[in-house]
C-alpha positions in Angstrom: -9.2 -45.7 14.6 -5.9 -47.2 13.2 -4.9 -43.4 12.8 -5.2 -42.5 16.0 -3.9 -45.5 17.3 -0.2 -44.6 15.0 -0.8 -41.0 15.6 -0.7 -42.3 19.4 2.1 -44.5 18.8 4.5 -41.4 17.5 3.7 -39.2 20.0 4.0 -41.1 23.2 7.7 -42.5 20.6 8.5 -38.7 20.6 7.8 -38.1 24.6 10.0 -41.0 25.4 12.7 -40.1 23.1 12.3 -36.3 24.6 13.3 -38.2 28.2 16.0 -40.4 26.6 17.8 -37.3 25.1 17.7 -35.1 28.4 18.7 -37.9 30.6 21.5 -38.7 28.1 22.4 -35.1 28.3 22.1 -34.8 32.5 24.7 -38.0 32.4 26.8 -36.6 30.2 27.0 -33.4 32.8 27.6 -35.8 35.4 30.3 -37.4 33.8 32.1 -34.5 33.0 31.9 -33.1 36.3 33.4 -36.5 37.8 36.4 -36.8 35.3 37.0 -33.2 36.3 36.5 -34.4 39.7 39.0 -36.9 39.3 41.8 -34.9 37.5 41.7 -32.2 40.3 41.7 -34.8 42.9 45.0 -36.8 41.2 46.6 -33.4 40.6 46.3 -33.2 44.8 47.3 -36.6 45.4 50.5 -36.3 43.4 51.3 -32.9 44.9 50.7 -34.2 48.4 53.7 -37.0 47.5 55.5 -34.7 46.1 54.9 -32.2 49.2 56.1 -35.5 51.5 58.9 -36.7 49.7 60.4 -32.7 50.2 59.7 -32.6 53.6 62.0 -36.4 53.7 59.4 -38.7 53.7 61.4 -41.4 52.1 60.0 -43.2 49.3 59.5 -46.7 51.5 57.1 -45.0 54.1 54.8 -42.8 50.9 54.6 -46.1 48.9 52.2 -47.7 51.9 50.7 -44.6 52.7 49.2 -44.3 49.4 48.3 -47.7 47.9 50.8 -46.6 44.8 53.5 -49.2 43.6 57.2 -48.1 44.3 57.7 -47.4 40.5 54.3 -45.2 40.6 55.8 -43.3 43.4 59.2 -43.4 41.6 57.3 -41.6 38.3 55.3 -38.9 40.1 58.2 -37.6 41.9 60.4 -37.6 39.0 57.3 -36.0 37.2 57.9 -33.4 39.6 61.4 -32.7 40.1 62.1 -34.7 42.7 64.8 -37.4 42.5 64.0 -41.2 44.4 66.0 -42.4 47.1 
């Protein structure tokens, strides 16, 4: 009895280990996906400054229109070829 009761023990171990790994694995996707997700996103934030400040959106008006600090504006646009006003 004590064998089965161990033999038990590793196996239902193993099944829940087997769940563990492939959820680990599906958030890891997930994850990745996101952060790529978030890079492509950032890229078109900073180009849609960029696109704003060179149609003459001054710097003033784009710093409340996107939540970003004057400096943070100030670095994307340099970044990118543009000088601040």
């Amino acid at each position: 009895m004590a064998d089965d009761l161990a033999a038990a023990v590793r196996a239902y171990e193993v099944a829940r280990s087997a769940v563990t790994d492939a959820r680990e694995e599906e958030a890891a996707r997930i994850v990745a996906a996101a952060k790529t997700g978030v890079v492509a996103a950032r890229k078109r934030f900073a180009d849609a400054i960029v696109a704003a400040a060179r149609s003459g959106s001054r710097q003033v008006d784009i710093v409340p229109a996107t939540g970003y600090s004057r400096e943070r504006v100030r670095q994307i646009l340099r970044a990118n070829g543009v000088e601040a006003d």
